[in-house]
Backbone as a ProteinNet text record, in pm:
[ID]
protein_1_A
[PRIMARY]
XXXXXXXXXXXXXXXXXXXXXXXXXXXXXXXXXXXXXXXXXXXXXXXXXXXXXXXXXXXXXXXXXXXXXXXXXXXXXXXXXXXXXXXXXXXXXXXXXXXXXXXXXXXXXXXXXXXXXXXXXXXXXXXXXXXXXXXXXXXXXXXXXXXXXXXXXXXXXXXXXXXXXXXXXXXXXXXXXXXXXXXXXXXXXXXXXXXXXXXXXXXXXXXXXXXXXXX
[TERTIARY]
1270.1	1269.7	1126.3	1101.9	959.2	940.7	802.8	744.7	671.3	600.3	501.5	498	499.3	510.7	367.9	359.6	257.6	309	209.4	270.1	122.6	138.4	16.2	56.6	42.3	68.4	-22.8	62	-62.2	-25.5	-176.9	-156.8	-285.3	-247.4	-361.5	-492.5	-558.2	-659	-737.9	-582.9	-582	-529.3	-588.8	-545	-612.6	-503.7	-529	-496.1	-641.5	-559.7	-546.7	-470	-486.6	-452.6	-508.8	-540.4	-487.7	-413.5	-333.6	-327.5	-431.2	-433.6	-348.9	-256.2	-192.2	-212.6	-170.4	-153.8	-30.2	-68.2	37.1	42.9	85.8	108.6	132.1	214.4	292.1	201.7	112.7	21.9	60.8	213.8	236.2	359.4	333	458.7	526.8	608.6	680.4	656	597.2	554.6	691.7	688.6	800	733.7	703.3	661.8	734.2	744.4	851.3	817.9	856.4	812.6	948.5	898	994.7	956.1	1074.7	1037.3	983.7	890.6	832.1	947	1050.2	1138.5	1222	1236.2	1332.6	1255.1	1120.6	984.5	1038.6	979.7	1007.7	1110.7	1228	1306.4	1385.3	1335	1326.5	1234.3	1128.2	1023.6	1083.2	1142.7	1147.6	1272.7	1402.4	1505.2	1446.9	1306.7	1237.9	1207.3	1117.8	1064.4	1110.2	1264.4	1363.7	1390.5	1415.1	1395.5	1292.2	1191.8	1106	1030.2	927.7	843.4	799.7	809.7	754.6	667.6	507.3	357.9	377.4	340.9	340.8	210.4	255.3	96.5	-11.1	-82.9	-229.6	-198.5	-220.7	-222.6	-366.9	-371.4	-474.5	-507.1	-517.7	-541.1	-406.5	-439.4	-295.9	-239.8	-136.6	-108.4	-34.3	-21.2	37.4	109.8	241.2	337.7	372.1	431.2	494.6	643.9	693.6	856.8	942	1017.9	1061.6	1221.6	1340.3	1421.7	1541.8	1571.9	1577.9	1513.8	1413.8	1330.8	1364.6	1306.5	1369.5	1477.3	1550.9	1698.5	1756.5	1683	1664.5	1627	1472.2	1431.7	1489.7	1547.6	1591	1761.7	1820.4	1925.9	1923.7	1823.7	1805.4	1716.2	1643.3	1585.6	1714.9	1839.8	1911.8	2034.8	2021	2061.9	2057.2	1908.1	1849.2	1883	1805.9	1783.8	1892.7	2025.9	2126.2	2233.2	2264.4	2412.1	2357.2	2340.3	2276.9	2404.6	2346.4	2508.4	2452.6	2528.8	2540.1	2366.8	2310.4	2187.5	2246.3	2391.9	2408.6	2407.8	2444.7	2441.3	2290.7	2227.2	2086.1	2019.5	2000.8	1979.8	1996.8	2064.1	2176.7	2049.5	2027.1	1962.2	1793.9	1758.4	1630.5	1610.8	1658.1	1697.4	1728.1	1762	1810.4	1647.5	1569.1	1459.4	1389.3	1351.5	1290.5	1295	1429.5	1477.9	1407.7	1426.7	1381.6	1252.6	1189.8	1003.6	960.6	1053.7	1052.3	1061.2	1173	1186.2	1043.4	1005.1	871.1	740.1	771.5	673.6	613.7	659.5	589.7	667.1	659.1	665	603.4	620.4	592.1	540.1	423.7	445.6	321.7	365	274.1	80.9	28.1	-100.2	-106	-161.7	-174.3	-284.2	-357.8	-514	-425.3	-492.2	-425.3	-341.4	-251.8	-168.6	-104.9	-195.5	-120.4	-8.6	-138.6	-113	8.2	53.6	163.5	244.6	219.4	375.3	413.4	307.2	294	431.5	347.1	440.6	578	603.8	751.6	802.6	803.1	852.7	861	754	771.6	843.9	835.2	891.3	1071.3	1115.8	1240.9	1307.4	1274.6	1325	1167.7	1105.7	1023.9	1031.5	1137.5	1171.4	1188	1149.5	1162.7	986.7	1021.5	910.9	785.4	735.8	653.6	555.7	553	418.5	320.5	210.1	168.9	229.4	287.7	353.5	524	541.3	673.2	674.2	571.3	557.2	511.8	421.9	360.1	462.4	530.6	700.5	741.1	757.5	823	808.9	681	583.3	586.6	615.4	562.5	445.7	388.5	254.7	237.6	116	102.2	38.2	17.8	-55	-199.7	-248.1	-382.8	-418.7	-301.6	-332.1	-358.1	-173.9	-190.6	-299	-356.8	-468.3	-631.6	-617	-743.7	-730.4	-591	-561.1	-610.4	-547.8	-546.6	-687.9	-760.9	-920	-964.2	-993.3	-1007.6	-1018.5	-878.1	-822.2	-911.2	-962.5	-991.7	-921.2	-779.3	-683.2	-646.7	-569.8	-504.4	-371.1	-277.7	-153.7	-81.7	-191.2	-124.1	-138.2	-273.2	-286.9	-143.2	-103.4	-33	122.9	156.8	289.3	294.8	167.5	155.7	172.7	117	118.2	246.6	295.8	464.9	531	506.9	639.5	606.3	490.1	432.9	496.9	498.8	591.3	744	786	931.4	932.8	878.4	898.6	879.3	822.2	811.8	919.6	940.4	1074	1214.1	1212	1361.1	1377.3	1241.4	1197	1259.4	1217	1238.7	1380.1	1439.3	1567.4	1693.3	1685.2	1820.4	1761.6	1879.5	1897.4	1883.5	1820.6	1825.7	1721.9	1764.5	1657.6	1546.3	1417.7	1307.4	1286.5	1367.7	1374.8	1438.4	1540.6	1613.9	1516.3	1465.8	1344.6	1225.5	1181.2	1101.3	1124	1311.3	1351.3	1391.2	1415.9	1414.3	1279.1	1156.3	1006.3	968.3	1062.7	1004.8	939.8	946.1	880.3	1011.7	1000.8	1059.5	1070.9	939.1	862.2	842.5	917.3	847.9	734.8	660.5	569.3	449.7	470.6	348.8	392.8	506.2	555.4	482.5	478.9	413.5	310	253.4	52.6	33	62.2	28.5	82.1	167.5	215.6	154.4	87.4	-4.9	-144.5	-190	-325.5	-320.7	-220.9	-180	-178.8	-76.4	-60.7	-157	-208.4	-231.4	-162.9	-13.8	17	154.7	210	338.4	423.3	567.5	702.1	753.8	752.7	798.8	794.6	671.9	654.8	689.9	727.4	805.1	904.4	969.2	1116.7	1148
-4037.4	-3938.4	-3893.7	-3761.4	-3680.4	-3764.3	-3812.6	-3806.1	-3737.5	-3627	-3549	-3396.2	-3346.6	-3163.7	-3099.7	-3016.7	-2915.5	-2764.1	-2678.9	-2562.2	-2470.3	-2351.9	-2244.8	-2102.4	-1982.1	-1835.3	-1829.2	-1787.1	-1770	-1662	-1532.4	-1413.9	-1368.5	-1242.4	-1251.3	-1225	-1233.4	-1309.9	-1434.6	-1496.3	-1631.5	-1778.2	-1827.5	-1928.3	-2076.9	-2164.2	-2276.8	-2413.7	-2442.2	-2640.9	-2756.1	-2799.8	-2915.2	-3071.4	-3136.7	-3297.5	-3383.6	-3468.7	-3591.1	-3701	-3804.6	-3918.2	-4005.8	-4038.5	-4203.5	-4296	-4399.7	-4433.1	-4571.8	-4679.5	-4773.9	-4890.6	-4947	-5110.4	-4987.3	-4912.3	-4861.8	-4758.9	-4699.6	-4600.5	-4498.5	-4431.9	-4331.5	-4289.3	-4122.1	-4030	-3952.8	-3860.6	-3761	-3627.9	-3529.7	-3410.4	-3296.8	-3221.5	-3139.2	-2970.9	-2894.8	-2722.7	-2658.2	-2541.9	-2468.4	-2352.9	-2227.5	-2111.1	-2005.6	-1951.8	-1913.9	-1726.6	-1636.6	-1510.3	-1430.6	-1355.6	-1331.7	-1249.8	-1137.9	-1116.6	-1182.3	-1315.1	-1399.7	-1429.5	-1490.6	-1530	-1401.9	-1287.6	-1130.2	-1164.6	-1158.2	-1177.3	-1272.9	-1426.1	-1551.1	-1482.7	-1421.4	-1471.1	-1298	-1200.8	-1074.4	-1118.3	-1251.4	-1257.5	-1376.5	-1458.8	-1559.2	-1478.3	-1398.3	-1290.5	-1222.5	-1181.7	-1159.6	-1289	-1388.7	-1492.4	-1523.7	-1504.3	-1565.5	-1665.6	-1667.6	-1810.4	-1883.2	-1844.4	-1888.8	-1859.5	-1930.6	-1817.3	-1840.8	-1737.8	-1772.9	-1868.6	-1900.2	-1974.9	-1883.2	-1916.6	-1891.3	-1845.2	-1727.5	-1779.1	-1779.2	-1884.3	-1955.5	-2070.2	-2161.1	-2309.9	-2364.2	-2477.6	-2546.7	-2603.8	-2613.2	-2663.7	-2789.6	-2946.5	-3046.8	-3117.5	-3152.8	-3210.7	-3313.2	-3431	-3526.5	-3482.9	-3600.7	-3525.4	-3675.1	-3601.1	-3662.9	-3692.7	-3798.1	-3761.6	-3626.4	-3589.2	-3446.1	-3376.8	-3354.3	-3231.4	-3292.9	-3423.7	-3475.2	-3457.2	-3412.2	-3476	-3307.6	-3230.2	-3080.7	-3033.1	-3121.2	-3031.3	-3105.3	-3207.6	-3316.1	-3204	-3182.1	-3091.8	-2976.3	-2929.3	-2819.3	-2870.2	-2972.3	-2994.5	-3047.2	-3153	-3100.6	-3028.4	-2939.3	-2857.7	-2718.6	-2753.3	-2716	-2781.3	-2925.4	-3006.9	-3074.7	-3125.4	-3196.3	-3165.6	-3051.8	-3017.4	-2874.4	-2808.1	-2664.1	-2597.4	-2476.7	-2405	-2244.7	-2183.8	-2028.7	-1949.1	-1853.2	-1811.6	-1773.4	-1731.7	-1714.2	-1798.8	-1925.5	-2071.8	-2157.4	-2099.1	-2163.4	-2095.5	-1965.3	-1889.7	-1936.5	-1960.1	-1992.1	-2144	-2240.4	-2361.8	-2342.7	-2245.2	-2213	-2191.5	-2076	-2068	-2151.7	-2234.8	-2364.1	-2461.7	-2440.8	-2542.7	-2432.8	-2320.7	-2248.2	-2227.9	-2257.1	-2274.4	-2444.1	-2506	-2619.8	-2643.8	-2560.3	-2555	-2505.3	-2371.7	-2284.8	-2363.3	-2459.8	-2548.6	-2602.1	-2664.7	-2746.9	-2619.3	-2476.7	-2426.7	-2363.4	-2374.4	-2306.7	-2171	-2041.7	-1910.5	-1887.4	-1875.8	-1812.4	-1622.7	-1630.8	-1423.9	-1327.3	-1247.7	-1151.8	-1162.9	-1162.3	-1185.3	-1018.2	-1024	-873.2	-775.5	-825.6	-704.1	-659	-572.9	-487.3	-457.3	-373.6	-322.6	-235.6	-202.9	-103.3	-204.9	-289.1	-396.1	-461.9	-514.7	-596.5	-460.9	-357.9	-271.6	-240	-265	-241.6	-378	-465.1	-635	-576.6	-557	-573.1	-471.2	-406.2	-323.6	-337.2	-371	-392.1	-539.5	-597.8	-769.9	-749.9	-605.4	-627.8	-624.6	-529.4	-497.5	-494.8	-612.4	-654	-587.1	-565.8	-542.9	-395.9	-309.8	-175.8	-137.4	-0.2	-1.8	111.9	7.7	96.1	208.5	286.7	348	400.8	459.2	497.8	624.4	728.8	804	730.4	680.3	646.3	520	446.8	401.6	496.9	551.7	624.7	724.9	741.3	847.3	773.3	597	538.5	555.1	544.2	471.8	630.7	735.4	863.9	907.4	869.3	895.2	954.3	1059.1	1105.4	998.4	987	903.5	907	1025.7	995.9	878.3	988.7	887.5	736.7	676	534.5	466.3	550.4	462.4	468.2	540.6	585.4	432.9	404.3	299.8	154.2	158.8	40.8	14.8	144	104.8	84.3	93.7	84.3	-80.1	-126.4	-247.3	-309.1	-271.4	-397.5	-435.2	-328.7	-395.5	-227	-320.8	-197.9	-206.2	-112.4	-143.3	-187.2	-229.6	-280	-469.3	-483.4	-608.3	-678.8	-625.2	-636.2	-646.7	-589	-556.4	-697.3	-720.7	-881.9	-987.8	-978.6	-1076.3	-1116.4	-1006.7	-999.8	-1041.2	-1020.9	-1060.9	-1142.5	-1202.2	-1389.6	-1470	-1478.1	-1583.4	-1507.8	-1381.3	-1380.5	-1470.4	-1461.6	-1533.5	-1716.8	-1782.6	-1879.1	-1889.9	-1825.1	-1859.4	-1923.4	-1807.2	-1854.6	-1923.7	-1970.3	-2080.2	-2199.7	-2251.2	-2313.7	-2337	-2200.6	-2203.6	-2151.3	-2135	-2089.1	-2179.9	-2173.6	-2197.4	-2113.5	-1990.5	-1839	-1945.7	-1842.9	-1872.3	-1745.3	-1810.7	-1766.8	-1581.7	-1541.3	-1412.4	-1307	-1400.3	-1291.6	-1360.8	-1427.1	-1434.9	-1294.3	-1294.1	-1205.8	-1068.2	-1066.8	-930.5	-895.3	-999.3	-983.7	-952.6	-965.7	-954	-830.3	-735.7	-636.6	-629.9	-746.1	-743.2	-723.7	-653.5	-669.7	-758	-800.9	-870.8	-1027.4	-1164.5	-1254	-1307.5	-1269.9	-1312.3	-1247.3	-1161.6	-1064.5	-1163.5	-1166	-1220.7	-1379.1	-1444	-1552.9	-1574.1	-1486.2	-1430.9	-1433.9	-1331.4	-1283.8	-1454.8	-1513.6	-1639.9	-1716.8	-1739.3	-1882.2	-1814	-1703.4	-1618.9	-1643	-1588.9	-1649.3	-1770.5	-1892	-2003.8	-2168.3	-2092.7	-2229.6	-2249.4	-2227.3	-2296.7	-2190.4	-2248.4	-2126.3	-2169.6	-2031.6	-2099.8	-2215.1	-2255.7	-2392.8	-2466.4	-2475.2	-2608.3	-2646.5	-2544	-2561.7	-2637.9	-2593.5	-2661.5	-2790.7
-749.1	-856.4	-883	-884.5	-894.2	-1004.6	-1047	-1170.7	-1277.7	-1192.6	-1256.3	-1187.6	-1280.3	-1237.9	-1251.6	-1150.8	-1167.4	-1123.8	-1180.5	-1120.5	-1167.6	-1101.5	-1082.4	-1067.2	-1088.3	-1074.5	-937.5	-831	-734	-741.1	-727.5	-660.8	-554.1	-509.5	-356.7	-397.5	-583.1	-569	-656.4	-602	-707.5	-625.9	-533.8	-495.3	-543	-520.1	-566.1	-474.2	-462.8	-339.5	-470.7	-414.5	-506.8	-394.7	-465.7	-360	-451.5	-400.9	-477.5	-394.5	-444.7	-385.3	-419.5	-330.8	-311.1	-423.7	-511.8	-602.3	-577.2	-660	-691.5	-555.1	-568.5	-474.7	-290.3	-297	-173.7	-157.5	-230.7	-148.6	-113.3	-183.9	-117.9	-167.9	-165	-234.9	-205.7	-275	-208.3	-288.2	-212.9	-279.4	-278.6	-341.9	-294.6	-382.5	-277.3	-275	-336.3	-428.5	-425.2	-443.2	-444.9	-446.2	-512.6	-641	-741.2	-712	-684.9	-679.2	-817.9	-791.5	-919.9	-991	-955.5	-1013.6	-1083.9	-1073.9	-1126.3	-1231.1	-1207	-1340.3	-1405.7	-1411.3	-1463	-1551.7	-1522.1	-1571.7	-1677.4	-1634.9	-1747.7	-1834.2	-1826.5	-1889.2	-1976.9	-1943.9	-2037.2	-2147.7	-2088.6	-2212.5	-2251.8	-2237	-2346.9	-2432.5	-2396.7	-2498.8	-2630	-2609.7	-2716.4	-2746.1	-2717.3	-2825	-2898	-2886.2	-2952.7	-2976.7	-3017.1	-3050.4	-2936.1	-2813.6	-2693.9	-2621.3	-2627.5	-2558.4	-2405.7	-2346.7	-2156	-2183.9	-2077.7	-1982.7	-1964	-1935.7	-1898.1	-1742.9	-1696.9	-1567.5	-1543.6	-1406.4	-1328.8	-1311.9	-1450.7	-1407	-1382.3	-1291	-1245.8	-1386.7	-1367.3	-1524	-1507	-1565.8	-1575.6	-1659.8	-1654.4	-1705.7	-1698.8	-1786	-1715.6	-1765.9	-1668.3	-1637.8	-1717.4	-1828.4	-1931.8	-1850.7	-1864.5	-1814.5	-1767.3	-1896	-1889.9	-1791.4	-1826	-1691.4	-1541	-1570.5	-1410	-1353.5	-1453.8	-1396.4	-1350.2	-1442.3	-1370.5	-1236.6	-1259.5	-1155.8	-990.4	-1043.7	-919.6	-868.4	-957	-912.8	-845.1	-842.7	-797.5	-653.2	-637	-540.5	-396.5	-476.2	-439.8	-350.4	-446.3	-466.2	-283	-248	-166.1	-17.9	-69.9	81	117.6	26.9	63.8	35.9	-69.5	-77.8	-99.2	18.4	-8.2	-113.9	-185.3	-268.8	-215.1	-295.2	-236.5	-316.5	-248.8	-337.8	-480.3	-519.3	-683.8	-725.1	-695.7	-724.2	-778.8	-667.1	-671.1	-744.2	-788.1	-889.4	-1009.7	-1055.1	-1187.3	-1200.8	-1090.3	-1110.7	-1147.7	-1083.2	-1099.2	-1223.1	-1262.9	-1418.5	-1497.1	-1477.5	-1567.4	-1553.2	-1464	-1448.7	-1537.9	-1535	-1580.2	-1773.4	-1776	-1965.7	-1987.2	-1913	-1944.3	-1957.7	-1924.6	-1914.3	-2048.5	-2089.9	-2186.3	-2300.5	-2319.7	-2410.1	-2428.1	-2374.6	-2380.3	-2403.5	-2411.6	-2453.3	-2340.3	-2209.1	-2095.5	-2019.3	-2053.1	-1940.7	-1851.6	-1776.4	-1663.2	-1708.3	-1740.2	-1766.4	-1612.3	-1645.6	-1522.4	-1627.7	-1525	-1580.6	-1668.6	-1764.3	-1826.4	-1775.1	-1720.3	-1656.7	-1474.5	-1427.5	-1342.2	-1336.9	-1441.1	-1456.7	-1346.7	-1291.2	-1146.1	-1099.4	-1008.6	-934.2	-973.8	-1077.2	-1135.2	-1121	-1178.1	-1155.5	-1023.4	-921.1	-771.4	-742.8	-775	-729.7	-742.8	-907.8	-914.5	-839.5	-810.5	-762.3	-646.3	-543.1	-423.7	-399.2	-503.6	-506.1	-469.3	-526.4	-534.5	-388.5	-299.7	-156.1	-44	-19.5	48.3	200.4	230.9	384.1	361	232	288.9	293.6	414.1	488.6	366.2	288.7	210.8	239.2	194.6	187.7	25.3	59.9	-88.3	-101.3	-42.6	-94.5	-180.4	-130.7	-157.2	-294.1	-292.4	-378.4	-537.7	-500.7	-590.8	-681.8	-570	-623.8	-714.4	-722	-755.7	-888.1	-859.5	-1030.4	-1090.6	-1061.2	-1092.1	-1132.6	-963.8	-961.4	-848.3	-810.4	-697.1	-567.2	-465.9	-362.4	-402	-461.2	-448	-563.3	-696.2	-853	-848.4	-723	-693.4	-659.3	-529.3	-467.6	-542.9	-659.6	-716.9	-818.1	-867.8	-978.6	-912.7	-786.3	-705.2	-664.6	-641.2	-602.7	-722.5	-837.5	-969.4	-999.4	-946.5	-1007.2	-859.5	-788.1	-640.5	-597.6	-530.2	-438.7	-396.9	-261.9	-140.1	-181.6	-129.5	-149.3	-25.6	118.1	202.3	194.1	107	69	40.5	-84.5	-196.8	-121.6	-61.9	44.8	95.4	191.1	253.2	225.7	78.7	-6.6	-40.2	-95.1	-139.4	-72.4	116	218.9	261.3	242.1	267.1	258.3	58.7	-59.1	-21.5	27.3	19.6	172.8	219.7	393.6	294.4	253.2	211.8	155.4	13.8	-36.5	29.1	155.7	190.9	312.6	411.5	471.3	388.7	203.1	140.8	122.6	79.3	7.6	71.6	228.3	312.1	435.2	517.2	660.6	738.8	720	817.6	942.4	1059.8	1156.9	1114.6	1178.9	1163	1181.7	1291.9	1361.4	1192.4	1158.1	1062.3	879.8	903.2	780.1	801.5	911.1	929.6	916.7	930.2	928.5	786.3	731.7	551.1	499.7	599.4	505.2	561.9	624.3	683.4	828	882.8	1017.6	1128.3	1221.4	1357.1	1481.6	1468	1538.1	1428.8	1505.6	1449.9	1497	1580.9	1652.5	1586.5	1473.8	1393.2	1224.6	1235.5	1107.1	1089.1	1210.1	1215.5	1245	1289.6	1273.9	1166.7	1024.1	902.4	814.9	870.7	788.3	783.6	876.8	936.7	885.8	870.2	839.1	696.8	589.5	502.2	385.8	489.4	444.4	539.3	629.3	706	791.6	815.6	902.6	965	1088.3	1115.9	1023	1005.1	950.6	1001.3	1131.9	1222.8	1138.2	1069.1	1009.7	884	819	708	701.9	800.3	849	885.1
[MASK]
+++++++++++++++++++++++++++++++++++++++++++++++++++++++++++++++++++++++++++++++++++++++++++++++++++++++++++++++++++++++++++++++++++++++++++++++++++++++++++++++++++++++++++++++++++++++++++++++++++++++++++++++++++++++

């Protein structure tokens, strides 16, 4: 049973290592990754909001918990939920959410950082259908903005909008590495790539390492 939770907002220019040394008579633990779509955060974190009385986090510093039975017994279902009695993605949805109310309880959201406003309306939006083939015209339509307006906002804020795309189909390529059984070929074709052999260039450029090894 996990003992202790951490968690962090990563975005493409916010990363975080963290090192956890071995501990106790046996010297040794069990880590477990997870990677939550920011639409789903978006979304916990917009019907916390109508409730009330709940501040987001900070994003940037890692943040630490200990895991009370309750929470454990959450976040252990959903783990799972995943690795041993996989359920359907509406299923696993429904659990995420349930780890996510349970954080809330204790006072912790998940919210979009508030400065670069482009950029965050860039994410969600591109967060929702990762595998369609963006451009700045087409985005910019989105936002009802012209191509030039977008890329004038985005240079403004210190980001590209091909950065931002990458970034997005990275963590969606991570996500469901994590949270399905797809083979690798049709992950890549959910992140927009054709080619997994480019999909697993940009992954490993990325994260460190190929999808293989996730697995």
């Amino acid at each position: 049973m996990p003992r202790g939770l951490r968690w962090c907002w990563s975005t493409q220019a916010h990363d975080v290592d963290i090192v956890k040394i071995p501990g106790g008579t046996e010297c040794c633990f069990r880590s477990v990754f997870m990677t939550i779509a920011s639409a789903l955060l978006e979304s916990h974190s917009a019907a916390s909001s109508l409730v009330g009385g709940v501040e987001c986090i900070a994003a940037g510093p890692v943040q630490v918990m200990p895991l009370d039975d309750d929470l454990a017994s959450t976040l252990w279902h959903l783990i799972e939920s995943v690795e041993i009695r996989p359920v359907s993605d509406e299923r696993l949805t429904y659990r995420l959410l349930e780890l996510l109310s349970a954080l809330s309880e204790r006072g912790h959201v998940f919210c979009q950082p508030r400065h670069n406003e482009t950029v965050a309306r860039l994410q969600a939006l591109m967060g929702r259908t990762p595998h369609r083939h963006w451009t700045a015209r087409e985005a910019g339509r989105e936002l009802a903005m012209s191509e030039a307006a977008l890329r004038r906002r985005l240079a403004a804020e210190q980001e590209r909008l091909e950065t931002i795309l990458s970034d997005i189909r990275m963590h969606h390529g991570m996500m469901l590495l994590q949270t399905t059984a797809w083979r690798i070929p049709r992950i890549a074709e959910a992140c927009g790539y054709q080619s997994r052999a480019r999909f697993s260039e940009l992954f490993r450029s990325r994260f460190g390492c190929l999808p293989s090894a996730i697995r």
